[in-house]
PASEBA-1860 file (N, C-alpha, C; in nm, 3 decimals):
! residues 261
1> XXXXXXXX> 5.350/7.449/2.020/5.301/7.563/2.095/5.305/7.531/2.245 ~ 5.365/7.621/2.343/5.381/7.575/2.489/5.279/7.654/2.543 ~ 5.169/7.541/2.642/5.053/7.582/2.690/5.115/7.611/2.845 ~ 5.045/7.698/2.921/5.067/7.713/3.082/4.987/7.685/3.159 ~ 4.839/7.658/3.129/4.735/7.664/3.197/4.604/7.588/3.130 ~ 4.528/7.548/3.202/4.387/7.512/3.131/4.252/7.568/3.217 ~ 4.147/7.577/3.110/4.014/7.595/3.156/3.947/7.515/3.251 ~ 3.886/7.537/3.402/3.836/7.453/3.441/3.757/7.357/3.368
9> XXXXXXXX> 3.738/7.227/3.380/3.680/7.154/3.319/3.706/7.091/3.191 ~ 3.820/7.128/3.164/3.846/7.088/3.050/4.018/6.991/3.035 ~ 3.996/6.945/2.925/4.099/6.813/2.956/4.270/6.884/2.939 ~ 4.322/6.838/3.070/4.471/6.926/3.050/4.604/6.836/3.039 ~ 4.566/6.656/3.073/4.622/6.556/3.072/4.608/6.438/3.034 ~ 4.741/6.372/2.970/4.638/6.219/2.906/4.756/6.127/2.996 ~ 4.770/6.026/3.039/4.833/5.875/3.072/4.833/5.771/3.072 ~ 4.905/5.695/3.016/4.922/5.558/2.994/4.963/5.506/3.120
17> XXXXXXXX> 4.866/5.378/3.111/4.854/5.321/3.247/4.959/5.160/3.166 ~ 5.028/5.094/3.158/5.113/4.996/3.119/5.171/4.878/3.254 ~ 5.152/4.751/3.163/5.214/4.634/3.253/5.325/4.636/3.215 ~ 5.376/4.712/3.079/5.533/4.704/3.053/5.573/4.821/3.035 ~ 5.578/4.909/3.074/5.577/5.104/3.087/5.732/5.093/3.010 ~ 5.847/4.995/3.049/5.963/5.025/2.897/5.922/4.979/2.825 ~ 5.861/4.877/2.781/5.830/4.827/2.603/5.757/5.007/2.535 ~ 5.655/4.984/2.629/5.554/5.098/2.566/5.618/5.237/2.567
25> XXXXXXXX> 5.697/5.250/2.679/5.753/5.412/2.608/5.859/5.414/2.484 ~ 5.891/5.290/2.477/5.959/5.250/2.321/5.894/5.233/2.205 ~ 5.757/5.215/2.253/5.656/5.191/2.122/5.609/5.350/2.070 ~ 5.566/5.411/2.189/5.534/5.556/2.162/5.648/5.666/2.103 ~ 5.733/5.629/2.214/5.838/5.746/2.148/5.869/5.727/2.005 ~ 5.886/5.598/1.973/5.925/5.632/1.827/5.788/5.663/1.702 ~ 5.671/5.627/1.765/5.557/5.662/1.730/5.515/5.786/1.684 ~ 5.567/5.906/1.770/5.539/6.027/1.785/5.652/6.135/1.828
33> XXXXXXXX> 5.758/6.039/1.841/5.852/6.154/1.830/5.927/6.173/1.985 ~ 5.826/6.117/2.074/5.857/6.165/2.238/5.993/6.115/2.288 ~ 6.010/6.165/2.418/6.130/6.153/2.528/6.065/6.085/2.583 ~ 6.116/5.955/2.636/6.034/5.883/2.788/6.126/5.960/2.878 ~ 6.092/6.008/2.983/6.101/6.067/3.106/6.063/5.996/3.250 ~ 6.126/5.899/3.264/6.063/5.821/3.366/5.904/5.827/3.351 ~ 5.817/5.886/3.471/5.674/5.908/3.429/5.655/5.949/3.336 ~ 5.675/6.019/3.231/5.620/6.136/3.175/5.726/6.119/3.037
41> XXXXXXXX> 5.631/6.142/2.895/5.725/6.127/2.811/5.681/6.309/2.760 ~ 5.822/6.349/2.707/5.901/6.468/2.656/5.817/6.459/2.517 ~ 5.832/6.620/2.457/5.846/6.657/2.335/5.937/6.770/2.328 ~ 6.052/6.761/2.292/6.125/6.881/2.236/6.118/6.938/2.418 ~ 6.176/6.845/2.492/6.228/6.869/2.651/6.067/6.917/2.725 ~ 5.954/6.909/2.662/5.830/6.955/2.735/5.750/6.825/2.761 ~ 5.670/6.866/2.890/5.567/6.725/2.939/5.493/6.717/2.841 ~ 5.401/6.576/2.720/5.365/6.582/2.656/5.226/6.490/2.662
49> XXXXXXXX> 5.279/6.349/2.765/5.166/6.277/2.817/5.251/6.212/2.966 ~ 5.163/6.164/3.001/5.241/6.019/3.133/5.215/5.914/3.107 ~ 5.330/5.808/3.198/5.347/5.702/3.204/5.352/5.619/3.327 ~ 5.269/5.508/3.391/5.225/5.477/3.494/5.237/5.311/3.500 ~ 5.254/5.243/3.571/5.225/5.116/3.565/5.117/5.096/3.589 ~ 5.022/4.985/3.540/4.923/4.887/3.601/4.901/4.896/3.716 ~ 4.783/4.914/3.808/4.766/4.836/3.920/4.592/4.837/3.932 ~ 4.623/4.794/4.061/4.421/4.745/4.050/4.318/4.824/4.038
57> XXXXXXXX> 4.380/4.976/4.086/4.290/5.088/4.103/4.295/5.134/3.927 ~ 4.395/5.114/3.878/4.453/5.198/3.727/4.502/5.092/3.616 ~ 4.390/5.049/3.543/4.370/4.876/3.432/4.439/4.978/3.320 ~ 4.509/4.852/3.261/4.596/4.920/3.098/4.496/5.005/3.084 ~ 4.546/5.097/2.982/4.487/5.191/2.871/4.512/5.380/2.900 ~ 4.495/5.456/2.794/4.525/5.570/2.829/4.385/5.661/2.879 ~ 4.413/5.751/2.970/4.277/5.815/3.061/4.348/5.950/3.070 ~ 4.223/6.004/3.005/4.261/6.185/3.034/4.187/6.216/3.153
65> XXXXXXXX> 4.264/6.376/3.183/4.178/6.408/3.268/4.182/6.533/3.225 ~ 4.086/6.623/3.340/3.990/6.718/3.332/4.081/6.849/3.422 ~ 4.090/6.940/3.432/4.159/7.041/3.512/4.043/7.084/3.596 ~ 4.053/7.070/3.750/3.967/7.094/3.851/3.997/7.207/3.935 ~ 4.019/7.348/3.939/4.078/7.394/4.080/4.048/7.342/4.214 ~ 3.902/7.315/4.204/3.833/7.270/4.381/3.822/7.094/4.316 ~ 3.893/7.033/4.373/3.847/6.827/4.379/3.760/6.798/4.380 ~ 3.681/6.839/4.547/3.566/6.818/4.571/3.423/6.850/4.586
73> XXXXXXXX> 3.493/6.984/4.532/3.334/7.063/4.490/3.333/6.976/4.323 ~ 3.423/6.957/4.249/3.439/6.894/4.110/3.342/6.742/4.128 ~ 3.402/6.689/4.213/3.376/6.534/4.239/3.185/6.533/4.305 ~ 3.212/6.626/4.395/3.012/6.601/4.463/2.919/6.674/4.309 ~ 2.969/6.767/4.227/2.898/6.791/4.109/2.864/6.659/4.034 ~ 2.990/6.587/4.020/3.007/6.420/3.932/2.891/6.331/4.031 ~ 2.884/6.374/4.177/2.784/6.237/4.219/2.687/6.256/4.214 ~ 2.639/6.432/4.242/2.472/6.428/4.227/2.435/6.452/4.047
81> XXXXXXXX> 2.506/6.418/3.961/2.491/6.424/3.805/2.490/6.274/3.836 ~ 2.516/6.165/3.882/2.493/6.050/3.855/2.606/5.981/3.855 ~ 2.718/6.060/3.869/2.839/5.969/3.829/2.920/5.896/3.987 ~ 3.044/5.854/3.971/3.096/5.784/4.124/3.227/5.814/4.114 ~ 3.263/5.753/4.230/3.399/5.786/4.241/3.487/5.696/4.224 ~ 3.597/5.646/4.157/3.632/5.502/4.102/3.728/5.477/4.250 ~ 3.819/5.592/4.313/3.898/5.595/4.339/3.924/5.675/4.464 ~ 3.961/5.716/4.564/3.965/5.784/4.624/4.074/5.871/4.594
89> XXXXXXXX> 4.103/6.041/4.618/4.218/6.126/4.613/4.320/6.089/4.620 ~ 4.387/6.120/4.561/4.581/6.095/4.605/4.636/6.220/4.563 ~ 4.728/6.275/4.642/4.867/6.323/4.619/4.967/6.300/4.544 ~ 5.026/6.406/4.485/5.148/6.340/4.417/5.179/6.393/4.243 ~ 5.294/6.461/4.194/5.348/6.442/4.096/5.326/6.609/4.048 ~ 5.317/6.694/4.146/5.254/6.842/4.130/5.084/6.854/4.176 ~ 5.018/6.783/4.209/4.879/6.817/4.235/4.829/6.727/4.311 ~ 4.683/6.672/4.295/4.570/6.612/4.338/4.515/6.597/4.250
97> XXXXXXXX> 4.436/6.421/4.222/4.386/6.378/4.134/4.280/6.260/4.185 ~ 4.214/6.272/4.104/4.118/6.122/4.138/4.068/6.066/4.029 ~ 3.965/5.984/4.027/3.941/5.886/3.901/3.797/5.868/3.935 ~ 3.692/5.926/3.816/3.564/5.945/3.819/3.507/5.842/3.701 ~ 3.371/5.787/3.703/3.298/5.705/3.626/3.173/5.771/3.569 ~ 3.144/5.810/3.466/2.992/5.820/3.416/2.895/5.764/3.460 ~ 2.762/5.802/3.427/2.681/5.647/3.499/2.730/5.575/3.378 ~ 2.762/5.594/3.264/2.760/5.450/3.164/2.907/5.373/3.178
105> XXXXXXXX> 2.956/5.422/3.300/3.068/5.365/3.308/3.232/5.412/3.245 ~ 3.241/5.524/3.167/3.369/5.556/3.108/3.379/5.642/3.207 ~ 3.564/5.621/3.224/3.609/5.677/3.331/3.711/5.800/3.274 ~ 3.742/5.874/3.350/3.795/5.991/3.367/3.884/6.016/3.448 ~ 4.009/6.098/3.458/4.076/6.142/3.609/4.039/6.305/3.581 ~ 4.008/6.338/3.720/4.023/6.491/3.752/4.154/6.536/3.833 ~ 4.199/6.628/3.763/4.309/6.676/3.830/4.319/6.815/3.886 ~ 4.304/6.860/3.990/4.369/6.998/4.101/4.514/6.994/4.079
113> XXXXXXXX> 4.581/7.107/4.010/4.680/7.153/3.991/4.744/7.189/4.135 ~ 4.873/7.191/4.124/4.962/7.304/4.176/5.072/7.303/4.148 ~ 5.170/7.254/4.099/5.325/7.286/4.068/5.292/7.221/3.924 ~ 5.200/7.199/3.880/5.194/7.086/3.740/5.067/7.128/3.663 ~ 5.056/7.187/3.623/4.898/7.194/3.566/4.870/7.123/3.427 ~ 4.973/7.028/3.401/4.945/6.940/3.288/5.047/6.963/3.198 ~ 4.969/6.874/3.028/5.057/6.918/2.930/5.110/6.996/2.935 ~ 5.256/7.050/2.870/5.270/7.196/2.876/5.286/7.223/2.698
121> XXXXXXXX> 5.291/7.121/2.578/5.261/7.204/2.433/5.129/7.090/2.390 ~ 5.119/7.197/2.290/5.018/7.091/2.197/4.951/7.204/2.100 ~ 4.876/7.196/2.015/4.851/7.227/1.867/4.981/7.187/1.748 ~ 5.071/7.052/1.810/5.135/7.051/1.705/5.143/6.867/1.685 ~ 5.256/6.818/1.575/5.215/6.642/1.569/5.303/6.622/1.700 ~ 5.262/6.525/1.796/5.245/6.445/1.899/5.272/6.488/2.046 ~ 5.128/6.594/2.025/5.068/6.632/2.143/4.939/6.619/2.144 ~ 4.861/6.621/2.256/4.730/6.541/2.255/4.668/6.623/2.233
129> XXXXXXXX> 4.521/6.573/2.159/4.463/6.634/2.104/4.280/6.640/2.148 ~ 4.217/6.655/2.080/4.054/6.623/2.171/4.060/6.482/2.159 ~ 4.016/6.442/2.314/3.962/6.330/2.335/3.833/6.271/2.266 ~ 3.792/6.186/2.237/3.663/6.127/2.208/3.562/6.051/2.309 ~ 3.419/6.049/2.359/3.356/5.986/2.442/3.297/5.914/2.352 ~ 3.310/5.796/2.353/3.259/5.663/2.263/3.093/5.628/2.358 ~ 3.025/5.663/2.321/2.882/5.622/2.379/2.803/5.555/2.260 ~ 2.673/5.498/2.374/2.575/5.459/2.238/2.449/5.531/2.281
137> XXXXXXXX> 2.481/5.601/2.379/2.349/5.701/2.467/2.373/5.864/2.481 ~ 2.388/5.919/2.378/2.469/6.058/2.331/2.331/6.144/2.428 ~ 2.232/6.144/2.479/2.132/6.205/2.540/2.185/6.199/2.675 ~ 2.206/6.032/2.703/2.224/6.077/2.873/2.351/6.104/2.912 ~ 2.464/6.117/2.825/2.564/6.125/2.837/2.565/6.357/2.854 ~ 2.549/6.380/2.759/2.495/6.507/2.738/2.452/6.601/2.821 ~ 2.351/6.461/2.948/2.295/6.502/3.045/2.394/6.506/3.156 ~ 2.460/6.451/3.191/2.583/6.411/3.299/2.655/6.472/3.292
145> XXXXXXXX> 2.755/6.488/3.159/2.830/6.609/3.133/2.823/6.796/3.161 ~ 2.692/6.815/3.095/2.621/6.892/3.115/2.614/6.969/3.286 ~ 2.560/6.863/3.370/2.524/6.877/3.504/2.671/6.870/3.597 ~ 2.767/6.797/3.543/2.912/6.762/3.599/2.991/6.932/3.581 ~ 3.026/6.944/3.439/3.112/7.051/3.379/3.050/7.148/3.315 ~ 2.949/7.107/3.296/2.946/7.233/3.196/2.895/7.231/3.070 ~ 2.954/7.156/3.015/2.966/7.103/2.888/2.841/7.107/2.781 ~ 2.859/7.150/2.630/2.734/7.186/2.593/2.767/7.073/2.462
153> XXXXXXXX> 2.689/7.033/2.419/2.694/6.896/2.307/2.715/6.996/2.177 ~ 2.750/7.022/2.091/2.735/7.099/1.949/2.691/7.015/1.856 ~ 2.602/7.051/1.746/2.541/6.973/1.632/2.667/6.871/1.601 ~ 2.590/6.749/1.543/2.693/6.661/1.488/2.755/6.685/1.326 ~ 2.844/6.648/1.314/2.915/6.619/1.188/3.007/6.521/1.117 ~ 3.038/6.545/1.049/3.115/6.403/1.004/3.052/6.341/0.858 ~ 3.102/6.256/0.809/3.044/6.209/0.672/2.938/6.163/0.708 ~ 2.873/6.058/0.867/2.808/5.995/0.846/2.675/6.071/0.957
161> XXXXXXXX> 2.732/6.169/0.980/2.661/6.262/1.096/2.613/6.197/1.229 ~ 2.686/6.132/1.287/2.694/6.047/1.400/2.790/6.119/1.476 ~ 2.872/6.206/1.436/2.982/6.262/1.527/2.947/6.405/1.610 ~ 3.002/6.446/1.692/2.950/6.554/1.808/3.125/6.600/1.830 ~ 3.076/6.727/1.888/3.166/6.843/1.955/3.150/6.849/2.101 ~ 3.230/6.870/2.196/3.161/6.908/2.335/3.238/6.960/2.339 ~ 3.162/7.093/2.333/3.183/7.248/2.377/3.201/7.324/2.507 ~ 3.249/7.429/2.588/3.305/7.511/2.654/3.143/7.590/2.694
169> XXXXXXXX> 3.107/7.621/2.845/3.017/7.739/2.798/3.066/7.839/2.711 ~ 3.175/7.900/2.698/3.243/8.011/2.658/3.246/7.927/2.493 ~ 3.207/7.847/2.417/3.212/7.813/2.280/3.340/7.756/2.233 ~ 3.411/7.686/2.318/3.575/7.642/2.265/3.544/7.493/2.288 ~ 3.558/7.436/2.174/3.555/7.285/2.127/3.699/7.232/2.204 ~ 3.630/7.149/2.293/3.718/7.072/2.391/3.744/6.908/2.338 ~ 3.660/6.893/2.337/3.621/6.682/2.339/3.561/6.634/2.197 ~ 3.510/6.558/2.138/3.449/6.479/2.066/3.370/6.373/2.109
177> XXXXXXXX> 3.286/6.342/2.017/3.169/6.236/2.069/3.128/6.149/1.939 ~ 3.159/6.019/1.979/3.111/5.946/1.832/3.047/5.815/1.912 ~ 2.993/5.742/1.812/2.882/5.642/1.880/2.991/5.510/1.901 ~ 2.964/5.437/1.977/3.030/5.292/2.021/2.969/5.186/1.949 ~ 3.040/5.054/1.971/2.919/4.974/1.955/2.887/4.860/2.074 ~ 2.853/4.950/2.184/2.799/4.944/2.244/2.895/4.931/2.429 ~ 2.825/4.992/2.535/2.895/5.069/2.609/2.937/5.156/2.614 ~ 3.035/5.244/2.717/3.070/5.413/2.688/3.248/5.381/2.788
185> XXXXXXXX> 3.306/5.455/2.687/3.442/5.470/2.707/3.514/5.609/2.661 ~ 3.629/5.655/2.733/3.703/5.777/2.667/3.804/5.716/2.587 ~ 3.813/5.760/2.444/3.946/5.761/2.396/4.026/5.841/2.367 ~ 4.179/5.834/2.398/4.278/5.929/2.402/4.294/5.973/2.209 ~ 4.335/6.094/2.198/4.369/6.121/2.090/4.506/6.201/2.055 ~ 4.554/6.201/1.947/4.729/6.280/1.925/4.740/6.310/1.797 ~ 4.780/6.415/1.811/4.857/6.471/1.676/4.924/6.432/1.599 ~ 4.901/6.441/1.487/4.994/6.417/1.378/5.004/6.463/1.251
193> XXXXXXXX> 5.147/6.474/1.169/5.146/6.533/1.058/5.069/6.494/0.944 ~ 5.075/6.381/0.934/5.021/6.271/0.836/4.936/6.141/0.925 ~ 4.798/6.096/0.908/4.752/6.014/0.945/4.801/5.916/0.830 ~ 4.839/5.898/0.719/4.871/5.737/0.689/4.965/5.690/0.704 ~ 5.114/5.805/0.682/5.207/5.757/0.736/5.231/5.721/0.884 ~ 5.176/5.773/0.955/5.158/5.747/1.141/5.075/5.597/1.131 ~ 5.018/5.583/1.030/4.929/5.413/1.072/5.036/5.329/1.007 ~ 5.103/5.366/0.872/5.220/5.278/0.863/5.274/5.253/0.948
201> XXXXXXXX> 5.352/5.331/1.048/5.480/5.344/1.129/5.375/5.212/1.246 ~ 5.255/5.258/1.278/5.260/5.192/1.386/5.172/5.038/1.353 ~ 5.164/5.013/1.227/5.204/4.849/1.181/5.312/4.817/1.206 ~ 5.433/4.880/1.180/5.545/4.878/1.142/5.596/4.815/1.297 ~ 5.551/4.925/1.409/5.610/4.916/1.530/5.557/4.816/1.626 ~ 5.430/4.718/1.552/5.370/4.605/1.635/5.235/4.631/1.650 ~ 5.193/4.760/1.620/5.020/4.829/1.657/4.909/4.729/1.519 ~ 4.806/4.798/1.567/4.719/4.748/1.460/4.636/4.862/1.448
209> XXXXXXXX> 4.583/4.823/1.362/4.451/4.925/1.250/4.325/4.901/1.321 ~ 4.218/4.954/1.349/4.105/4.954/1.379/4.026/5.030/1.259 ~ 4.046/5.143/1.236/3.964/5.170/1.131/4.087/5.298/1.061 ~ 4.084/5.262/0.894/4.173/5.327/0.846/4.142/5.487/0.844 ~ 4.205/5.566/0.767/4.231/5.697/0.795/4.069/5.786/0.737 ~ 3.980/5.851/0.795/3.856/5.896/0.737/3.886/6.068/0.755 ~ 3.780/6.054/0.665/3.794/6.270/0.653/3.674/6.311/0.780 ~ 3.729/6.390/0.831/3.594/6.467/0.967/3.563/6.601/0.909
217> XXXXXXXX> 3.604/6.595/0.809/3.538/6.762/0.792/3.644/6.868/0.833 ~ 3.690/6.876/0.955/3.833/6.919/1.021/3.943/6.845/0.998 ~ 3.977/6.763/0.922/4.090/6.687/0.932/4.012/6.526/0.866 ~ 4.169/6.474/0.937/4.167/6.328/0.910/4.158/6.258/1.044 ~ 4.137/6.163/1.040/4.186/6.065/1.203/4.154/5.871/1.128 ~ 4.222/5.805/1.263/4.272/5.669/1.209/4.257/5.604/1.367 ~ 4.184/5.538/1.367/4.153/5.453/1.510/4.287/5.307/1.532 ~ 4.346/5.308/1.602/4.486/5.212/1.624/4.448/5.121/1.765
225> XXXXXXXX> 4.549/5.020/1.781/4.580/4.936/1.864/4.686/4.964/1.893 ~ 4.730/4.997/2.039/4.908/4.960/2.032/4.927/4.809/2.030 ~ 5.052/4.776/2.085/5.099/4.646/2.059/5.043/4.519/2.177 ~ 5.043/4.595/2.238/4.916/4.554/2.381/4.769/4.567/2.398 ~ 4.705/4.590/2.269/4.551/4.656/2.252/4.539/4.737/2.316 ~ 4.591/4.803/2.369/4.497/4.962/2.384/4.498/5.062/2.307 ~ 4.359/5.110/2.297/4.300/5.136/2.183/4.312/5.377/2.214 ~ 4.382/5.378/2.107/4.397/5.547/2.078/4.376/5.581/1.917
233> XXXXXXXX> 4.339/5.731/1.970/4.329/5.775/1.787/4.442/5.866/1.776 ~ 4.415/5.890/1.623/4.516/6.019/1.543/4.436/6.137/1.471 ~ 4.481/6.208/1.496/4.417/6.304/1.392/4.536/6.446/1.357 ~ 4.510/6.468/1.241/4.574/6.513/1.149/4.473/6.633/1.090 ~ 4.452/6.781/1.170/4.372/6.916/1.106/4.409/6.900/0.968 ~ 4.321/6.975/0.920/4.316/7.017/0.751/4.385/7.136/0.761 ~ 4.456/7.156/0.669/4.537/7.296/0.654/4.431/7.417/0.588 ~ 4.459/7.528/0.624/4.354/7.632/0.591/4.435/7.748/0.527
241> XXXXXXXX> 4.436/7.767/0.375/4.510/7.861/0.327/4.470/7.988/0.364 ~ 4.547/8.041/0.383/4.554/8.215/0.466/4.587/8.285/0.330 ~ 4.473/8.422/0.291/4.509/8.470/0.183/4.484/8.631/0.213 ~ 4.592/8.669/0.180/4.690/8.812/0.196/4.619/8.910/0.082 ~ 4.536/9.042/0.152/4.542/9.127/0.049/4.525/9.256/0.102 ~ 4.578/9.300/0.006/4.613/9.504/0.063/4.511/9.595/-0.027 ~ 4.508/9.667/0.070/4.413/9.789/0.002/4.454/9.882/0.075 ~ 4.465/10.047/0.016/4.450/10.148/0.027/4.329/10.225/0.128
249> XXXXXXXX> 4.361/10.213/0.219/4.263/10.372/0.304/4.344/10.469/0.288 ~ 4.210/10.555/0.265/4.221/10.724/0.223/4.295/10.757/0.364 ~ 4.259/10.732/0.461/4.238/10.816/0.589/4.349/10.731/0.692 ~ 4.395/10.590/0.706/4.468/10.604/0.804/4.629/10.476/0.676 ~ 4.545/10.486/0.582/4.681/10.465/0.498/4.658/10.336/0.452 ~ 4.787/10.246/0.412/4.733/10.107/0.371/4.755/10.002/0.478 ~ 4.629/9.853/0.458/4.546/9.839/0.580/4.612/9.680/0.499 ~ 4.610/9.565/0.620/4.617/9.436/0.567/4.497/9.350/0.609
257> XXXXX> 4.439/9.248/0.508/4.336/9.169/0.567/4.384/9.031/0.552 ~ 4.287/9.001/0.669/4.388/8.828/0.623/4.272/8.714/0.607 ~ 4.226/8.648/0.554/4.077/8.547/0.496/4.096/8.414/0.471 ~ 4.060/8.329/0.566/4.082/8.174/0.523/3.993/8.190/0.378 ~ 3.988/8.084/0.327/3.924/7.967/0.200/3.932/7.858/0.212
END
């Protein structure tokens, strides 16, 4: 599905930050299907995530960000909620971006659009998907978010009911929230057709297992290592049979309804 736009506040980009940006766009692409694109790896010729080297401001691992129209009305919301600024603004690559910290420390980039406003598909396998905030302080986190974006926590779920939604004022499930063990970090997440075959492939391709494939109620997901430890998930929706039935109106003729199960 090709997206054009995102909701303020809500996550419109993910990137891999790499000391070996060719090993790793070789590990991913065949992972998920992608184009490496210099920065930026392809799906089916569309931006799908980025690709960045290492440096002191930007440590391995993948970091989403947030769609901002105003930076710094975005960023002084993040300081008087408690949070900092990792980074100062930069230019560059279609927009304006910076790199924000929680108080518990998981970091974030915010991004101000203009020729780029992010991903451009996703609801399908290997395009990104809700992020997760790994906390062990789901209250003050709640609180920061809350006061930063917006953001409204939704009841938890999951087998073990430790898991959370972070919601849209407008009610559109953006993020996820599950407990750490101990500290607070974002983890990137991606689509896929199959979560066991995707954890095969990426044994296969040098990755490792963190925790095998579990049911969320919505799906499946499978916590991984790439080949360099940095740590991403998968998840794999549950399919929802769509069931077709016709009836007769007197008055404007016959009508179709359509009803998950």
């Amino acid at each position: 599905m090709r997206l054009r736009g995102f909701a303020p506040g809500t996550p419109c980009w993910v990137e891999l930050a790499s000391a070996d940006p060719a090993r790793a766009a070789e590990f991913y692409a065949r992972l998920f299907g992608w184009e490496p694109a210099g920065d930026r790896f392809k799906l089916n010729g569309r931006a799908a995530a980025g690709l960045t080297r290492t440096r002191a401001d930007r440590p391995q691992g993948w970091m989403t960000y947030l769609t901002e129209h105003n930076l710094e009305a975005s960023l002084l919301r993040v300081h008087e909620a408690g949070g900092r600024l990792v980074g100062e603004p930069t230019d560059g690559h279609g927009g304006r971006s910076a790199v924000i910290a929680d108080p518990a420390g998981a970091v974030l980039g915010i991004w101000e659009p203009r020729d780029f406003t992010g991903t451009q598909v996703g609801g399908e396998p290997g395009t990104m998907t809700f992020p997760e905030l790994l906390t062990d302080d789901a209250v003050a986190a709640a609180r920061f978010y809350g006061q930063a974006f917006g953001w409204l926590l939704r009841d938890e779920y999951g087998s073990d009911g430790t898991r959370g939604e972070w919601i849209t004022t407008a009610h559109d499930a953006m993020a996820g929230l599950a407990p750490s063990r101990g500290g607070s970090w974002w983890r990137a997440a991606f689509q896929v057709a199959d979560c066991n075959e995707t954890l095969e492939d990426c044994r296969a391709y040098g990755g490792t297992v963190i925790s095998g494939v579990a049911e969320t109620g919505f799906g499946t997901y499978a916590e991984l290592l790439d080949p360099w430890g940095v740590p991403f998930s998968i998840a794999a929706p549950a399919s929802v049979p769509i069931e077709l039935t016709m009836q007769l109106n007197a008055v404007s003729g016959m009508e179709l309804t359509f009803g998950g199960y």
